[in-house]
N, C-alpha and C positions, 0 to 999 in steps of 0.2 A: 343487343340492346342493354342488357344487365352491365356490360363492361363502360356502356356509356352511361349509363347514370351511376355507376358507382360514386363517381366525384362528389355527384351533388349530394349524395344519399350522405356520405362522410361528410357534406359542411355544414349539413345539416342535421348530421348527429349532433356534431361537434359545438353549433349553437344549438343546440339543447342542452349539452351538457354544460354549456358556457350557465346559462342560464339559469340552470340547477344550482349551481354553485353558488352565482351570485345572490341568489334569493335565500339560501342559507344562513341561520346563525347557529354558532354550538355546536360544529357535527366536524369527524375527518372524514379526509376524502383521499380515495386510494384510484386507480386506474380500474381496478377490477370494477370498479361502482359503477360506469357506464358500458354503454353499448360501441364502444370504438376498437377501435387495433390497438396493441399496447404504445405503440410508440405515438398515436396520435391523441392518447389519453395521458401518456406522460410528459409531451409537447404544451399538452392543454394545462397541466396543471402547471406548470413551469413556465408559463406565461402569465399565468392567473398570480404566481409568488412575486413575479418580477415586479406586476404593476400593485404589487405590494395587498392584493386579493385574497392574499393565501399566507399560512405562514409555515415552512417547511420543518416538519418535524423529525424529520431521517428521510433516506431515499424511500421515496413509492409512499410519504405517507404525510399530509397538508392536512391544516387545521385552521375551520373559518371562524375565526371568532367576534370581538368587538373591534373595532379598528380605532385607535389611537393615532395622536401626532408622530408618536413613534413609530410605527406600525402596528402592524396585527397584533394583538394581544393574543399572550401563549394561552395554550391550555389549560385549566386547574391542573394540577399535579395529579388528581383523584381521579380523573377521567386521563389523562394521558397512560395512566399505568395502567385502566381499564383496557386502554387500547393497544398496548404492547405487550402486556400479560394476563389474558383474560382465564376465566376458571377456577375454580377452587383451589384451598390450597397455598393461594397468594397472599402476602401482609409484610408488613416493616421489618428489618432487620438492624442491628446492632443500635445505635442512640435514639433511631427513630423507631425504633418498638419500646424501647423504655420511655418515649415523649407522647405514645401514644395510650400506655396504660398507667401514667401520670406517676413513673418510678424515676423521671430525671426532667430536668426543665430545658435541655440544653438540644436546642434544634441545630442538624446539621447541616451544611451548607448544601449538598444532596441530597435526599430521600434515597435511605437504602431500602430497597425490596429483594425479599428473598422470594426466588420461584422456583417449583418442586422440578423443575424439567431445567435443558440448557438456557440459560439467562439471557434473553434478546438485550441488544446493543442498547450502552447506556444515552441514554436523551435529555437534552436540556438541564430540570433541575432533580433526574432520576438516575440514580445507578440500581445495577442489577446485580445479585449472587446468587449462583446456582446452590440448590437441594435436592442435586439427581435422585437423590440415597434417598431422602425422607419422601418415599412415594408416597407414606402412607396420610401425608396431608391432605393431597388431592381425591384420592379415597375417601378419607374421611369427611370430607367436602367442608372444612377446614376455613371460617370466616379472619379477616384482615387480624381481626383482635385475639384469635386463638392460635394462627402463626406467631401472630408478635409476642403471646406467653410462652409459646417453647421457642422464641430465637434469646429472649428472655433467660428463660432457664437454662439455655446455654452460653450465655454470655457471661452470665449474672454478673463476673465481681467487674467484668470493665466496664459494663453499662450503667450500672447503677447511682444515681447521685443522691438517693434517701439510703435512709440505713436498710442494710440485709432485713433485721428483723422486721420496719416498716415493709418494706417490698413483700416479705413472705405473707405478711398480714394483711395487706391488699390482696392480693394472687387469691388467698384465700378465702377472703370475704367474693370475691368476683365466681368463684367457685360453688359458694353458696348459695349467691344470687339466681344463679343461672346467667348474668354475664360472660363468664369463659363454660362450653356446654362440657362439663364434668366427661359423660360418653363420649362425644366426638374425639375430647385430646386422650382419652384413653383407649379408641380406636387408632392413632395416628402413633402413638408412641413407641410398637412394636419397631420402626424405623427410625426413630431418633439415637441420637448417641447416649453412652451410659452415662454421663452427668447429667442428662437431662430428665433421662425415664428415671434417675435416685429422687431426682428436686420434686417432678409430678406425682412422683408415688407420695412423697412426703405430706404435701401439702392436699392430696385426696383426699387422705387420712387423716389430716387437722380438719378437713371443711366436713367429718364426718361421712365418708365416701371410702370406708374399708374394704367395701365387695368389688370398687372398681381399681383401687388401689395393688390389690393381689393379681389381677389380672395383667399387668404391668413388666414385665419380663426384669428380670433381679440383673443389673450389672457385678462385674467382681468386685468383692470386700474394699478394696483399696480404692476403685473408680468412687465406690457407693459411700464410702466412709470421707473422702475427700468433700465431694459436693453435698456432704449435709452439713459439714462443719460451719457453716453461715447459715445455717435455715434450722437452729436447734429453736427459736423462736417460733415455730411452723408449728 
């Protein structure tokens, strides 16, 4: 008896899940989300993009939004990288972290995100780069704005469109504020690269933050002496 009502039991999953879907606004939607078999939830949703219900944002992963003449309207950018990179740790990398802490005006034509693990495939108006090495982001539980200060400080001279000395002088007022959490990027820093732990020591030290400044692991003379030569303003 179970083998005979299987069918119905499945088209009647299946409009439910139909259902679900189309009553949604805002949300992705993945095969795991239902109660079906993989292949009759990845049927379902690939029916649902056709008749133009859905809007495909990588394999296994649809997004129901506002629907236009065009079709589906994509995602925010802010919630699609929510949903490809979730976790600590995560924030902007190279022009789009200098546009996010108001050190360059110049938006780029993808949203770079740096993520502490391997970088999931890039989508729509998102690219990705991997920061195997900088574990100590996700440890640190590291918000979108204190990634983007150390992709920042390690980018400095090609990202920047204000002067060095402007840029350090933000950085460090944001330090002061409690803007950038002074502890947290000093808990992350033991795995940054040595022009970056030279630039963070620096400007701890301008924002009056000596005792966390020390704690900071020293790179060699030559790394340290290079990347402060634009942040003598700090």
């Amino acid at each position: 008896m179970s083998i005979l009502l299987a069918p119905r039991r499945n088209r009647q999953g299946a409009a439910d899940a139909r259902r679900a879907v189309l009553a949604s606004r805002g949300r992705f939607w993945e095969p795991g989300d239902f109660s079906l078999t993989p292949s009759t939830a990845h049927h379902l949703l690939g029916e649902l993009e056709t008749r133009g219900e859905l809007r495909r944002v990588r394999r296994g992963l649809y997004w129901r939004g506002t629907k236009t003449p065009l079709g589906m309207a994509p995602p925010p950018t802010e919630r699609l990288i929510d949903a490809l990179a979730p976790g600590p740790g995560v924030g902007p990398a190279g022009l789009s972290a200098a546009n996010l802490l108001r050190l360059s005006t110049q938006i780029p034509r993808r949203a770079l995100v740096a993520v502490p693990e391997r970088a999931p495939s890039d989508a729509g108006p998102v690219a990705f780069v991997s920061r195997t090495t900088r574990t100590g982001r996700a440890e640190a539980g590291l918000n979108a704005t204190e990634v983007a200060a150390l992709e920042v400080l390690d980018d400095w001279n090609a990202v920047l469109e204000v002067t060095p000395d402007e840029a350090a002088r933000r950085l460090t007022d944001l330090l002061r504020s409690g803007g950038l959490r002074a502890e947290r990027l000093t808990q992350a820093a033991a795995t940054e690269p040595g022009r970056t732990r030279a630039r963070l020591t620096a400007l701890l030290a301008a924002a009056g933050r000596d005792d966390l400044a020390a704690r900071i692991p020293s790179p060699d003379p030559r790394t340290r002496q290079a990347a402060l030569a634009t942040l003598e303003a700090a």
